[in-house]
C-alpha positions in Angstrom: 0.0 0.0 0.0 2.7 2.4 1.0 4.6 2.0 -2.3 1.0 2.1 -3.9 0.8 5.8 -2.4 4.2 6.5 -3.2 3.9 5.9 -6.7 1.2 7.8 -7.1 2.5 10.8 -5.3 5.3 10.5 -7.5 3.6 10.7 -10.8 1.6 13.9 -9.3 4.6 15.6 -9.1 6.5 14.2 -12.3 3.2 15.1 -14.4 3.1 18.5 -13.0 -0.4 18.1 -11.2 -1.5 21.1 -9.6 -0.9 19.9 -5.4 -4.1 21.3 -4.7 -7.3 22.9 -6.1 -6.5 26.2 -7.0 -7.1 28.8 -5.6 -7.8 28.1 -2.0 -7.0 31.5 -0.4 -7.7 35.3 -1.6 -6.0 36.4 -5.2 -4.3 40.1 -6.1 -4.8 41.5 -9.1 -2.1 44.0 -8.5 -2.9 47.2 -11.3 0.2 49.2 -11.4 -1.3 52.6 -12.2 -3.8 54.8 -10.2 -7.3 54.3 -9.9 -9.9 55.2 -12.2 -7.3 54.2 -15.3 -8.5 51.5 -18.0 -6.6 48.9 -16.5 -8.3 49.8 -12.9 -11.6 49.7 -14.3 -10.8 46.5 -16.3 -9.4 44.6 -13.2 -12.8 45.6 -11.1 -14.8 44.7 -13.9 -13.1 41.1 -13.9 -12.0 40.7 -10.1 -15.5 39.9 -9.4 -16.7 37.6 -12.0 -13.0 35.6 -11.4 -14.3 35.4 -7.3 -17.8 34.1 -8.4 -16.0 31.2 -10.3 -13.4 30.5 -8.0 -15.2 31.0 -4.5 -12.5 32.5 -3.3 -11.9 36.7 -2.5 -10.2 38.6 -5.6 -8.7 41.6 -4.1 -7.6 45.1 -6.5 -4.8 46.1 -5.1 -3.4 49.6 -7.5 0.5 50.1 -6.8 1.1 52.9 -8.6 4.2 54.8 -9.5 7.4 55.3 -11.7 5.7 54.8 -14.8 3.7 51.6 -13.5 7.4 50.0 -12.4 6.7 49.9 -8.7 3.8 48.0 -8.7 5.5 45.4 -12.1 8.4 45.2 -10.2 6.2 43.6 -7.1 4.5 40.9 -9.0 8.1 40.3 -11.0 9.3 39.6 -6.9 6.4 37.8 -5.8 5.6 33.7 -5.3 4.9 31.9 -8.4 2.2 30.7 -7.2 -0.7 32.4 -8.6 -2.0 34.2 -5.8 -0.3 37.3 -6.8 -1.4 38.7 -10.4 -1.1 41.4 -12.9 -3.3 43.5 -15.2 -1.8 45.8 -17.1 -1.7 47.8 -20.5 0.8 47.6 -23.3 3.0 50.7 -22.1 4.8 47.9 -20.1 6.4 46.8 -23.7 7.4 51.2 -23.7 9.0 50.8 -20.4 12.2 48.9 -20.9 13.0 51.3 -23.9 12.2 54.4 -22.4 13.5 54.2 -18.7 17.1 53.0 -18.2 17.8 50.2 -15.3 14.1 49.0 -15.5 14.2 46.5 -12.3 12.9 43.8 -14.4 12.9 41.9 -18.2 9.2 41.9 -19.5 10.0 38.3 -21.0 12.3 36.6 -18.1 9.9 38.0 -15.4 6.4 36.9 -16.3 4.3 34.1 -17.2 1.9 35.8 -19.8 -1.9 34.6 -19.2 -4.6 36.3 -21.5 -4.8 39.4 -23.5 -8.0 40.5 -22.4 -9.1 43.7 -24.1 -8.1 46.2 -27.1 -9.2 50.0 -27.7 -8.2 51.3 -30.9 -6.3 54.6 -31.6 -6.8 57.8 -33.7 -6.3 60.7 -35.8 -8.2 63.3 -34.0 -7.4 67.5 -35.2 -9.5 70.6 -34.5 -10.9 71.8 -37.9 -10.9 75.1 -37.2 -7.0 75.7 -36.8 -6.6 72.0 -39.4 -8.5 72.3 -42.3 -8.0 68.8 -43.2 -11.0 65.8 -43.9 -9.0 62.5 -44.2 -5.3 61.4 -43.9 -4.4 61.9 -47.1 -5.2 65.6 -47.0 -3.4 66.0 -43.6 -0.5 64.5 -44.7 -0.6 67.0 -47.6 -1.1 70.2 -45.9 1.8 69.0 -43.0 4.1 68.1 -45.8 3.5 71.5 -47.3 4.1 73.4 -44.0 7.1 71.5 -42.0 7.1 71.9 -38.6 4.5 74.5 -38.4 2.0 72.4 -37.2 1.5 71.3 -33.5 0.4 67.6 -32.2 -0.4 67.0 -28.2 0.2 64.3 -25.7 0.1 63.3 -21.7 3.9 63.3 -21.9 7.1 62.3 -23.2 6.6 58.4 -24.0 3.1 57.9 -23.9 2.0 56.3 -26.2 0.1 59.0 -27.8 3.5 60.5 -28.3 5.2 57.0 -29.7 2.6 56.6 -32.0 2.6 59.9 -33.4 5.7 59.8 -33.9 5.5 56.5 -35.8 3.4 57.7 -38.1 6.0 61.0 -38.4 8.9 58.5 -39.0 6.8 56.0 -41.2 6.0 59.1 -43.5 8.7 61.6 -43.3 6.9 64.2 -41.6 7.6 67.0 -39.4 5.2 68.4 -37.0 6.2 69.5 -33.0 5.4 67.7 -30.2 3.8 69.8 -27.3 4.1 67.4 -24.2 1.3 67.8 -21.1 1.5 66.6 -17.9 -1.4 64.5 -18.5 -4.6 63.8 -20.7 -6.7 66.0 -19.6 -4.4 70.0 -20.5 -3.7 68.0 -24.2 -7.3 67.6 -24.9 -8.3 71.2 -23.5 -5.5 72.6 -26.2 -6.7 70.9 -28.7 -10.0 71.5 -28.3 -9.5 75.4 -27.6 -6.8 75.1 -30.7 -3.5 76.0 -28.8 -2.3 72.8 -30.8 -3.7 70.6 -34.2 -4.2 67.4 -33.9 -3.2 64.5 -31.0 -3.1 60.7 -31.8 -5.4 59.3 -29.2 -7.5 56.3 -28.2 -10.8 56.6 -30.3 -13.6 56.2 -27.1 -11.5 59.6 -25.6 -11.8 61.6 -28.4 -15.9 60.9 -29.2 -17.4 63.3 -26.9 -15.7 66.1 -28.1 -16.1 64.8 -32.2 -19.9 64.6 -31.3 -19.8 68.3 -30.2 -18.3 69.4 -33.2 -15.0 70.4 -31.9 -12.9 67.5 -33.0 -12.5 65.5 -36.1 -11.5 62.0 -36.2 -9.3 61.7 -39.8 -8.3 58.2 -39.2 -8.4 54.8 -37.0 -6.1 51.9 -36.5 -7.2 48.3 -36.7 -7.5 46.1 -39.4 -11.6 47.7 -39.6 -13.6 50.4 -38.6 -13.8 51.0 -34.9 -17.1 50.1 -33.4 -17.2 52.9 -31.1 -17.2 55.2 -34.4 -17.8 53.3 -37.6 -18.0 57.0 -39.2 -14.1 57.3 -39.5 -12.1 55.5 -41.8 -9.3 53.4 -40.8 -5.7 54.4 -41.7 -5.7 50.9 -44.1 -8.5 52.5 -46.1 -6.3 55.7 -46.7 -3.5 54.2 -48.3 -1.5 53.5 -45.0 -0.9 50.2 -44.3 0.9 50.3 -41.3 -1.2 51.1 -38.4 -3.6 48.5 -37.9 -1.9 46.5 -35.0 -1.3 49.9 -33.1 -3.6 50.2 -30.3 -3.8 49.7 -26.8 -4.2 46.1 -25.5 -4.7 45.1 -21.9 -3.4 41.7 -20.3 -3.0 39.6 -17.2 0.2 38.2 -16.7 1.8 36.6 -13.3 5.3 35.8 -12.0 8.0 34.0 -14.0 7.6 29.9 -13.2 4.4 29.7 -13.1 3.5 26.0 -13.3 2.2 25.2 -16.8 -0.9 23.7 -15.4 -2.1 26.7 -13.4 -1.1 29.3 -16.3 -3.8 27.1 -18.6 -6.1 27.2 -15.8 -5.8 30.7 -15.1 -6.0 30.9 -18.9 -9.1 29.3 -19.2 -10.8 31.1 -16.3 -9.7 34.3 -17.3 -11.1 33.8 -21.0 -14.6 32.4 -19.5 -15.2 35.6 -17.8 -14.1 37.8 -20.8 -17.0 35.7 -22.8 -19.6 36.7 -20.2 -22.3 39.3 -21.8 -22.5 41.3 -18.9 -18.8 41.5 -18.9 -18.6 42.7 -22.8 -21.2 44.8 -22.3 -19.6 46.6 -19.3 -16.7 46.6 -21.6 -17.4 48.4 -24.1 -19.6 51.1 -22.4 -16.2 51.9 -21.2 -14.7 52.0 -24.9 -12.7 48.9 -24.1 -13.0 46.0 -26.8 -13.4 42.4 -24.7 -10.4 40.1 -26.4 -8.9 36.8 -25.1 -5.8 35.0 -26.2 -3.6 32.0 -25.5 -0.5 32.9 -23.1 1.6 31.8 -26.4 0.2 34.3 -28.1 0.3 37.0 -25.6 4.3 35.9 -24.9 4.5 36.3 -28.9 2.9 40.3 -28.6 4.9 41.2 -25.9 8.2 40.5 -27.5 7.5 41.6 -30.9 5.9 45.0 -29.5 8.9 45.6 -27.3 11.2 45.2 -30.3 8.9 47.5 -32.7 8.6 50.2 -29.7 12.4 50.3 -28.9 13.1 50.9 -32.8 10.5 53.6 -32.9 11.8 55.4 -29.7 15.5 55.0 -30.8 15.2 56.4 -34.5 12.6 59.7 -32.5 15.5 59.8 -30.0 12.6 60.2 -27.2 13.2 60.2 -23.7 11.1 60.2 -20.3 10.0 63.2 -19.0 
C-alpha cells in the first residue's frame, strides 16, 4: 500500500499536477497605475466575475508609480504561485526602452496569461486651426508646411506621443510635439486650438467629435472602430501600417508559473471575458473584450517591445 501511495505521489509531481485545487485563499490583481485608469476599471470589472467562479476573494490592489514600475516590479518579486497577479496595458512593452535600469525583463519576469481587451487609436485635429478631412489631405497640408504644425500628448513616452511619432517616422513628416502633464491640459488645447491634432485612443476623443469640436481623420485596426464606424481606418487611406497599433490590456503573473495553473488561469480568465454582462460593461467603457492564448500574448509582448524600442531609438525620445 505504501509503495502504492508513493507511486502515485510520484507521478503527481513528475506530471506536474497542480498539489491542490486552485485557488484556495484570496488572489491580487495587483494594477500598477492609479485608480480610475483603464486597467483599474478592467481589473474591477473582472476581479468579481474571477471570485464568483473560484469562490474564493479577488482583491484590486493599485501600486502605482514610476511609470507603473513599482507595482511590475512587485508581481516580477512575488511567489509563483498564482495568488499574486497582474493586469496591465501595453506601455509595459514602452517601459524597458524608455526608462534605463528597469528593475525587471518583461519576457524573463512573467508568465503571460490572456490578452483581455483592445481599444483602438486615432487621428483626432480641430478643424478650425486644421482644415484637413481624411489622412491623405493632412499629410498633404503637413508636408507643405514643416514643422508649423503642432500635435499634443500626456507626456514624453506615452503612447500617444510613440505613435505619433510613428506615423511621423513612417511618412517623413515634421510636426512639433507639445508634451502635457497628463490627458486631460492635451485635450483642452486641442479643443480650444492651442495645438492641431493628437493621436489618441478613439472612445476619448468621441465626446468632443460629437460636439463638433474635433474631427477624427483616421483609425487603427485592421476595420472600422465600433465605437465610431464613421471614420475611416488608416488601411483605407492608403497606410498600411497602423492596424496593430492600439492599446491592449493583459493579465500576466510571476515568472515559473507552473504550466498547469497558467492554462487554468488561462481558461478562467477567458470564460469571464465571454460573459455578456462583462462585454457589455466593456465596451460602455470604450474597451473591446479580447482573449488570447499565453503563447500568443508571450508572442505580442516580444515583438511589441522590439517594434517600440526601434520607434523610440530612430525619434530619440526620452522620459520626461
Amino acid at each position: 500500500m505504501l509503495r502504492r501511495l508513493f507511486a502515485l505521489a510520484l507521478a503527481l509531481v513528475s506530471s506536474g499536477a497542480l498539489p491542490q485545487a486552485f485557488p484556495s485563499r484570496p488572489v491580487t490583481l495587483v494594477v500598477p497605475f492609479s485608480p480610475g485608469t483603464g486597467i483599474d476599471i478592467l481589473a474591477r470589472v473582472i476581479g468579481p466575475k474571477l471570485a464568483e467562479k473560484w469562490g474564493q476573494p479577488v482583491v484590486v490592489e493599485n501600486k502605482p508609480g514610476a511609470s507603473g514600475n513599482i507595482g511590475t516590479d512587485f508581481v516580477a518579486k512575488s511567489a509563483p504561485d498564482g495568488y499574486t497577479l497582474m493586469v496591465t496595458v501595453n506601455t509595459f512593452t514602452i517601459t524597458p526602452s524608455l526608462i534605463k535600469n528597469t528593475p525587471y525583463n518583461i519576457v524573463e519576469d512573467f508568465s503571460p496569461i490572456s490578452k483581455i481587451a483592445t481599444a483602438t487609436y486615432c487621428f483626432a485635429v480641430n478643424p478650425k486651426v486644421f482644415p484637413a478631412n481624411n489622412m491623405p489631405e493632412a499629410i498633404a497640408l503637413i508636408r507643405k508646411n514643416p514643422g508649423k504644425y503642432f500635435f499634443a500628448s500626456p507626456g514624453n513616452g506615452t503612447p500617444h506621443h510613440i505613435g505619433m511619432e510613428l506615423i511621423k517616422l513612417r511618412l517623413g513628416l515634421e510636426a512639433t510635439h507639445v508634451p502635457y502633464k497628463g490627458f486631460a491640459g492635451a485635450m483642452q488645447d486641442l479643443v480650444g486650438g492651442q495645438v492641431h491634432m493628437m493621436f489618441t485612443l478613439v472612445h476619448s476623443a468621441i465626446p468632443q467629435v460629437r460636439g463638433g469640436r474635433l474631427k477624427i481623420l483616421g483609425v487603427t485596426g485592421a476595420k472600422r472602430s465600433a465605437q465610431f464606424p464613421e471614420a475611416p481606418t488608416f488601411r483605407e487611406q492608403g497606410i498600411d501600417f497602423m492596424d496593430d497599433v492600439d492599446a491592449w490590456y493583459a493579465v500576466l503573473g510571476p515568472a515559473k508559473l507552473q504550466p498547469e495553473l497558467v492554462a487554468k488561469l488561462n481558461g478562467d480568465v477567458n470564460a469571464v471575458m465571454a460573459l455578456p454582462d462583462v462585454k457589455e460593461n466593456l465596451l460602455k467603457q470604450g474597451l473591446i473584450p479580447a482573449a488570447s492564448t499565453p503563447e500568443a500574448l508571450a508572442a505580442l509582448i516580444k515583438s511589441d517591445e522590439a517594434r517600440w524600442a526601434k520607434v523610440i531609438a530612430d525619434a530619440k525620445i526620452t522620459a520626461d
